[in-house]
SEDOGU-519944 format. One record per residue (C-alpha): residue number from 1; residue in three letters; x, y negated, z negated. Coordinates in steps of 0.2 Angstrom, whole numbers. Each point is the difference from the previous one (the first is absolute). Example, Ala and Ser with C-alpha at 12.3 -4.5 7.8 and 13.67 -1.06 7.14 Angstrom:
marlo/torro/X/Y/Z
1/ALA/62/22/-39
2/SER/6/-17/3
END
This chain:
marlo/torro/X/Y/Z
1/UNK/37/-188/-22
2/UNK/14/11/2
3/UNK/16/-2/-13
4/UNK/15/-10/5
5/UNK/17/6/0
6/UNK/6/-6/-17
7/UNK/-17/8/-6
8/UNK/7/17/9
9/UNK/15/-1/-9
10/UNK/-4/-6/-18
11/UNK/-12/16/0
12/UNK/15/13/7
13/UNK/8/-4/-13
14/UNK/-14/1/-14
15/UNK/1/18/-9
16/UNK/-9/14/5
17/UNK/-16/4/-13
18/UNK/-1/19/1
19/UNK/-13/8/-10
20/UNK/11/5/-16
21/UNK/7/-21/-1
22/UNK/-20/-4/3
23/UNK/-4/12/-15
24/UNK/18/-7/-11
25/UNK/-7/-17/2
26/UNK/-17/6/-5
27/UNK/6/7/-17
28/UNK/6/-15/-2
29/UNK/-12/-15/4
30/UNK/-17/11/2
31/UNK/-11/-8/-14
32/UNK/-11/13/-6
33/UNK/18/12/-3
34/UNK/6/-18/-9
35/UNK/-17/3/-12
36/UNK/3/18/-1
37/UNK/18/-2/-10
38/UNK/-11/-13/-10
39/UNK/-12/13/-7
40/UNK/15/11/-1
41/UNK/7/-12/-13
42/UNK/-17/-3/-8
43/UNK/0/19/-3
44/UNK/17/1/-7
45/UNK/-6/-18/-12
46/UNK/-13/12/-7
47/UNK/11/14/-2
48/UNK/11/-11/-10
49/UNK/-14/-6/-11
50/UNK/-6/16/-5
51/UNK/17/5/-5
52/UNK/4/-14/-11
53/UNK/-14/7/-12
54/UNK/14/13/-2
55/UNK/13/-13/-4
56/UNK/1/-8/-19
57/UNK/-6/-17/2
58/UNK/9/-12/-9
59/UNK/-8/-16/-8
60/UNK/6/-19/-4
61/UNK/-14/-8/-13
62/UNK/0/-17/-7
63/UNK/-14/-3/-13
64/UNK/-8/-16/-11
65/UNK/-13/5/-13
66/UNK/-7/-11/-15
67/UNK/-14/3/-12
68/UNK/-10/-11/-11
69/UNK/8/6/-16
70/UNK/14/9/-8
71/UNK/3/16/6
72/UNK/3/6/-19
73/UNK/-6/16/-7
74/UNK/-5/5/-22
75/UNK/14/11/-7
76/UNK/-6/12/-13
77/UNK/12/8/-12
78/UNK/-6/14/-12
79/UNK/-19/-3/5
80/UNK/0/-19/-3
81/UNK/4/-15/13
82/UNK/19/-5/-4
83/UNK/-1/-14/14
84/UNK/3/-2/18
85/UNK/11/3/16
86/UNK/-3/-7/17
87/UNK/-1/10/12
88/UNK/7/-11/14
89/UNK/-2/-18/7
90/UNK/-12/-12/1
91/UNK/7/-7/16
92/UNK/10/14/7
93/UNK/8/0/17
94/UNK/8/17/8
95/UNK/11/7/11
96/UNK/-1/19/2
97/UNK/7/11/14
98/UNK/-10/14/4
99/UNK/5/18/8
100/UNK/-14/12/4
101/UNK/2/15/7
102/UNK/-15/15/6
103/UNK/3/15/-6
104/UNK/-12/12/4
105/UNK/-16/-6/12
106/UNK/-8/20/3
107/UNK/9/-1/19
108/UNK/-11/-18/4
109/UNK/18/-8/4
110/UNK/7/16/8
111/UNK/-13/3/9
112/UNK/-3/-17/7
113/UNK/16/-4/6
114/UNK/-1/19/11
115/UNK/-17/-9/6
116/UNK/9/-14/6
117/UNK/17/10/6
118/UNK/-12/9/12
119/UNK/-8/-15/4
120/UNK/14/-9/6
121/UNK/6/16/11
122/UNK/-19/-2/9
123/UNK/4/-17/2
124/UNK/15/5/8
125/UNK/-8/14/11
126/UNK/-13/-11/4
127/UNK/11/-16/7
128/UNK/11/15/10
129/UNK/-16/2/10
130/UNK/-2/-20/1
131/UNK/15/1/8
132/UNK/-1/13/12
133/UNK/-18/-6/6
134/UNK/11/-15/3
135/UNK/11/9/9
136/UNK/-14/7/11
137/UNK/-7/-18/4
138/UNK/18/-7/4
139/UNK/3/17/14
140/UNK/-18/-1/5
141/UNK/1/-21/6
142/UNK/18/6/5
143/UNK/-7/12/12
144/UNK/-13/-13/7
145/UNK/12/-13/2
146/UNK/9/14/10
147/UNK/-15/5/8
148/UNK/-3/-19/6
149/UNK/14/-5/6
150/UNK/0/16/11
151/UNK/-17/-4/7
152/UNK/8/-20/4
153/UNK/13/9/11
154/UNK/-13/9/8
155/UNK/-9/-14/2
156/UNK/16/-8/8
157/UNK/4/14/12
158/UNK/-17/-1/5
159/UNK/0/-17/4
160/UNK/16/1/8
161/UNK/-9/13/11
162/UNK/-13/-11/5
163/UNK/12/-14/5
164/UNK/9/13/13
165/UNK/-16/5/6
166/UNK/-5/-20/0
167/UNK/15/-2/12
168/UNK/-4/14/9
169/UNK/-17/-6/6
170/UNK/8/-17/4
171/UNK/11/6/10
172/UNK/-14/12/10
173/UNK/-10/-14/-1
174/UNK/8/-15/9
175/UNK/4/14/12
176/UNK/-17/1/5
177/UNK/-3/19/-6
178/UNK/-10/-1/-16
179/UNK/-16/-12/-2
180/UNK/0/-17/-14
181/UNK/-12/14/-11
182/UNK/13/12/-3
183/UNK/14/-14/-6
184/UNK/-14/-8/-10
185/UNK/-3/16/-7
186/UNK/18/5/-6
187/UNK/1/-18/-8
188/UNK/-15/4/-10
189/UNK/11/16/-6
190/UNK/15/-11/-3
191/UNK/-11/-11/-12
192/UNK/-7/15/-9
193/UNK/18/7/-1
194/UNK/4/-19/-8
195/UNK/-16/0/-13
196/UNK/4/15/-4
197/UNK/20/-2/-5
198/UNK/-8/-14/-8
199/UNK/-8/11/-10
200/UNK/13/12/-4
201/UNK/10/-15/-4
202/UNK/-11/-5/-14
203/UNK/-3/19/-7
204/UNK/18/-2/-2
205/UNK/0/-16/-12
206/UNK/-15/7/-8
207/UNK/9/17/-4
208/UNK/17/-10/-6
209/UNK/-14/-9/-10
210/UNK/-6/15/-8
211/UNK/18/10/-4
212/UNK/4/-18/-7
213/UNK/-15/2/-12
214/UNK/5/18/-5
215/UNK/18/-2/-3
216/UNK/-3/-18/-10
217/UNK/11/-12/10
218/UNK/2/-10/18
219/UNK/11/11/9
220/UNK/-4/-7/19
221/UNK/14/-9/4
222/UNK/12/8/-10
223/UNK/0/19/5
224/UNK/-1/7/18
225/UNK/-11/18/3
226/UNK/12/12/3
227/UNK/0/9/17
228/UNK/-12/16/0
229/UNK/1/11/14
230/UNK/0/16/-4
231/UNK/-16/10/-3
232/UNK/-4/10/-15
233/UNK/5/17/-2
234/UNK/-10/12/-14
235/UNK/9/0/-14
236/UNK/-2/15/-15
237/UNK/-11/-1/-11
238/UNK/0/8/-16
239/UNK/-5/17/-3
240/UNK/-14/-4/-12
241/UNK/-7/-17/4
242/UNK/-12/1/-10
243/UNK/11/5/-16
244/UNK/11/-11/3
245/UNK/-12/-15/-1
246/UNK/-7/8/-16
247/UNK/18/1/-8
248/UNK/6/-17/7
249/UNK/-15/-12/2
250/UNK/2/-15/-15
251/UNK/-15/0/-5
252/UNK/-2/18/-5
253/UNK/14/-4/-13
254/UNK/-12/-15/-5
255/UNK/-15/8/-3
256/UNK/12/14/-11
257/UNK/8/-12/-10
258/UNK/-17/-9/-5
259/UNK/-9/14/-3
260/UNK/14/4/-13
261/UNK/3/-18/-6
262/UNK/-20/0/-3
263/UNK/1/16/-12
264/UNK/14/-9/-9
265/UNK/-7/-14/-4
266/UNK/-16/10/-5
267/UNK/13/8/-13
268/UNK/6/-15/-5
269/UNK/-17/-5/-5
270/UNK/-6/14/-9
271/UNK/16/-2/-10
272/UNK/-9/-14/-6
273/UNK/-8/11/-15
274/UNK/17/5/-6
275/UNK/10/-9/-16
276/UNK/11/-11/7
277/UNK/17/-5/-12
278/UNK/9/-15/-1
279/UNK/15/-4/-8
280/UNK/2/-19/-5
281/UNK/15/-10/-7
282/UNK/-2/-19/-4
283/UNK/15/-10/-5
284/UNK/-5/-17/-8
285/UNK/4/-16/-11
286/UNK/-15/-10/-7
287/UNK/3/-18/-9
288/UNK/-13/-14/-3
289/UNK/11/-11/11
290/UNK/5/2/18
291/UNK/11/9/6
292/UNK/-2/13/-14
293/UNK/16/6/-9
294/UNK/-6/4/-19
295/UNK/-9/17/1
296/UNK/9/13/9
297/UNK/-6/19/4
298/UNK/-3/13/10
299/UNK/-12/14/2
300/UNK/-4/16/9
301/UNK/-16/11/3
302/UNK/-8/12/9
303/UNK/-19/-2/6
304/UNK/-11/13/6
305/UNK/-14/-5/10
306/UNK/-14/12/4
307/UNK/-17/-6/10
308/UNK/-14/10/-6
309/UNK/-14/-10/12
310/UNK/4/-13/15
311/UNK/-18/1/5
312/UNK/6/15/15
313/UNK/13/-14/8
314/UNK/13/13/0
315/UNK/-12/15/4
316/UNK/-6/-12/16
317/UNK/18/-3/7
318/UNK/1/19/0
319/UNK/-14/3/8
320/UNK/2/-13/12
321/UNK/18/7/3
322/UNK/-6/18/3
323/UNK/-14/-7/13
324/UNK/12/-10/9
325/UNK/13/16/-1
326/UNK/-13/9/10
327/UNK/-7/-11/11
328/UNK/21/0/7
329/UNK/-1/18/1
330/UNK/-17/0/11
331/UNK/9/-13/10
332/UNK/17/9/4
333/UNK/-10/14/4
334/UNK/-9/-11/12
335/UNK/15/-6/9
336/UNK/6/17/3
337/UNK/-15/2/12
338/UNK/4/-18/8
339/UNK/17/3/1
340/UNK/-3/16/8
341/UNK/-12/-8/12
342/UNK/11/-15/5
343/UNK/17/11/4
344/UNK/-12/11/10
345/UNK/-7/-14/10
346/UNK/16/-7/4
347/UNK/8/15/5
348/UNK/-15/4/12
349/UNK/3/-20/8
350/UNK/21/2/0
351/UNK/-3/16/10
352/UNK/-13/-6/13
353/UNK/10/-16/3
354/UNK/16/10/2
355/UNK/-8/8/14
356/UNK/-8/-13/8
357/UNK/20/-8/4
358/UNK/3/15/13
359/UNK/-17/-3/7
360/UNK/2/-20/-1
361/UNK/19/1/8
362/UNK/-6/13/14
363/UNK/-16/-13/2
364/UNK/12/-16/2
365/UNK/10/10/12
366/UNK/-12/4/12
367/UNK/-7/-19/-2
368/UNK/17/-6/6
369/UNK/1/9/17
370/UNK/-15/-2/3
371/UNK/2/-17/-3
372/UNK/15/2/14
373/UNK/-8/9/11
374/UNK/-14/-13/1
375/UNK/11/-15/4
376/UNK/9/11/11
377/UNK/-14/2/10
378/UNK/-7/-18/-2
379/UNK/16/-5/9
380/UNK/-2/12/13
381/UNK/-16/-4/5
382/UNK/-9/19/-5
383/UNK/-6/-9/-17
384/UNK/-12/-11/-9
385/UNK/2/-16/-11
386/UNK/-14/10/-11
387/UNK/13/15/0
388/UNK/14/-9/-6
389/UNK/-12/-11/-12
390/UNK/-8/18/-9
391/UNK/18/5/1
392/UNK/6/-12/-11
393/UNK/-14/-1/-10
394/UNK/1/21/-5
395/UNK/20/-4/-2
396/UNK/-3/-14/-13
397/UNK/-11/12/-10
398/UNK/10/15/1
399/UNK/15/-10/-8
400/UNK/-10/-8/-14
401/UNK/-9/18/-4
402/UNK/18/5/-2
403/UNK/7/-13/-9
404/UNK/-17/3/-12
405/UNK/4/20/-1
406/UNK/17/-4/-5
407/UNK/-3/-10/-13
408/UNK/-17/7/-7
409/UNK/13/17/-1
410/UNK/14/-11/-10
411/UNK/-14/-7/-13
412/UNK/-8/15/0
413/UNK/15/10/-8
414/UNK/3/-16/-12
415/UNK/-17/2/-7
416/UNK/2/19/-1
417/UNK/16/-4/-10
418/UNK/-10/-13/-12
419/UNK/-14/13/-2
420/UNK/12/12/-5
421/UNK/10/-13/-11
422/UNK/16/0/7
423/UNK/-1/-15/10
424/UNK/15/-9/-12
425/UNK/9/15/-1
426/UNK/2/2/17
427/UNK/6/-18/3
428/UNK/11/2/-13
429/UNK/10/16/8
430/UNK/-5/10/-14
431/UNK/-2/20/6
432/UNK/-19/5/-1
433/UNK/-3/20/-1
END
């Protein structure tokens, strides 16, 4: 059913979604970029933790002891017992406030808060690239919503086709100069022309359906397509494609900043083995009743600590650190190689669909007269239904194949600016040597 007017209005007024508001709303509402600042604020929680062994740790303490007898010890003056003197309560409650403060821990502190300060930057690199792939989704369903509703007018002008050429034979028809076949023929076209608008019409919800999954909200309804008639022109591309991936692609950064966080944290174990130092205060009042006023005192000391065997736990963690520091370094070295394969994959596809416009638009320009010529010559009686049937038949194609040339050229350079890893860059205006 074709919209009503009120319909036609309400939607001229509706914004225009052009592919930077589509990517905006993405960042936004997309899901998976909404779980991606979650890790992010995991990474910085563990960051936090790690540094807090850094920080002194202070201490509330709140204690009830009692013992079957007198807590009362001999005295002995001159060799010989002189008596006794207790040496604290039999029912004793106390209040202490403790400070503790790590001195020294061999670099195990240091080292594991660089572990996890590198972490949280691979984090970051990481959901960069989360969000550029989301970038590429939204501008790939962008395109194919473009793409479909391009194909739907074509579908439309061909069917508007049909119906002149319907009227046409009618007309020739009740005139006694073309035979019943040939009309039932052209209305056999004008049906085709109709299930395949239907068609059209439907790869259009399904492609609204599919940038509506990418970005993370409904948008149908409230947002019109922008108009999109010009053709794609060849833009620049960087000098080094390939460099520039290396240099700019997330993931890159990510591997580097795990392979560093693992050696960290493989020093930070190791440190382990080393003394570690404390300094401890305590502050306290101790009484046999509650709350304890009676005894009053404080103390200080310093504790060193220094694990001679923890069955290899710590040696372990090293190790494990180490392997894991490696098996980051094997895989960066891995992605250099996809990289370099995907960049030169897309370049070889933005190129060929670049060159198939010229070849499309000259293509649908030839379709068109020839489309012209044969109704021309239908209506001066020097042409065939077939002719004009084949006519419109070659026309219809040549327009889609150029509306698919156009299109496969526009996502062909986004996806040669994801594999290069300026995708968010670009959107965002920001210059790219």
């Amino acid at each position: 059913m074709m919209p009503g007017k009120a319909e036609t209005l309400k939607a001229e007024n509706l914004p225009v979604l052009g592919l930077e508001e589509a990517v905006r709303q993405a960042r936004m509402n997309n899901p998976v970029i909404i779980a991606g600042k979650s890790r992010i604020h995991q990474a910085e929680a563990q960051l936090d933790q790690a540094s807090a062994s850094a920080l002194p740790q202070l201490a509330l303490s709140l204690l009830y002891q009692t013992s079957d007898k007198d807590p009362i010890q001999p005295v002995y003056i001159g060799g010989k017992q002189a008596g006794y003197s207790r040496a604290g309560f039999k029912t004793t409650w106390k209040a202490a406030l403790t400070l503790s403060h790590l001195l020294y821990s061999g670099g195990t502190v240091h080292h594991s808060v660089e572990s996890k300060k590198l972490a949280l930057r691979g984090v970051m690199a990481s959901e960069e690239r989360t969000v550029q792939s989301v970038e590429w989704a939204v501008t790939f369903s962008w395109y194919d919503l473009l793409r479909a509703r391009r194909k739907l007018e074509v579908a439309e002008e061909t069917l508007a086709l049909a119906h002149e050429h319907l009227a046409q034979v009618d007309a020739l028809y009740r005139s006694g100069v073309v035979a019943k076949n040939e009309v039932l023929r052209v209305r056999v076209s004008v049906s085709e022309a109709e299930l395949n608008r239907i068609q059209a019409l439907n790869a259009v919800d399904v492609a609204w359906k599919g940038l509506e999954r990418s970005v993370g909200i409904s948008l149908r309804g409230a947002w019109n397509l922008p108009a999109d008639e010009n053709y794609p022109k060849a833009e620049p591309l960087p000098e080094l494609p390939l460099e520039t991936g290396l240099s700019s692609r997330p993931e890159m950064k990510a591997l580097k900043y795990a392979m560093k966080a693992s050696l960290s944290a493989a020093r930070a174990a190791r440190g382990q083995y080393s003394p570690q130092v404390y300094l401890r205060g305590e502050v306290l009042r101790a009484d046999e009743e509650f709350f304890p006023s009676e005894m009053d005192d404080w103390k200080v000391s310093i504790v060193a600590e220094w694990t001679f065997f923890d069955g290899g736990k710590a040696a372990a963690r090293a190790r494990e650190a180490d392997a894991a520091a490696e098996e980051f370094r094997s895989r960066a070295e891995d992605l250099k190689r996809q990289i370099g394969l995907e960049i030169s994959v897309a370049q070889l596809n933005y190129e060929s669909a670049l060159r198939s416009i010229d070849v499309g638009r000259a293509m649908a320009a030839a379709a068109e007269e020839d489309h012209r010529m044969a109704m021309k010559r239908y209506a001066a009686g020097v042409g065939t239904n077939i002719d004009v049937l084949d006519a419109a038949v070659a026309l219809t194609n040549s327009r889609n194949r150029l509306a698919e040339s156009i299109y496969d050229t526009r996502k062909a350079r986004a996806e040669l600016d994801w594999a290069m890893g300026i995708t968010g860059k670009k959107l965002s205006g920001e210059a790219v040597k």
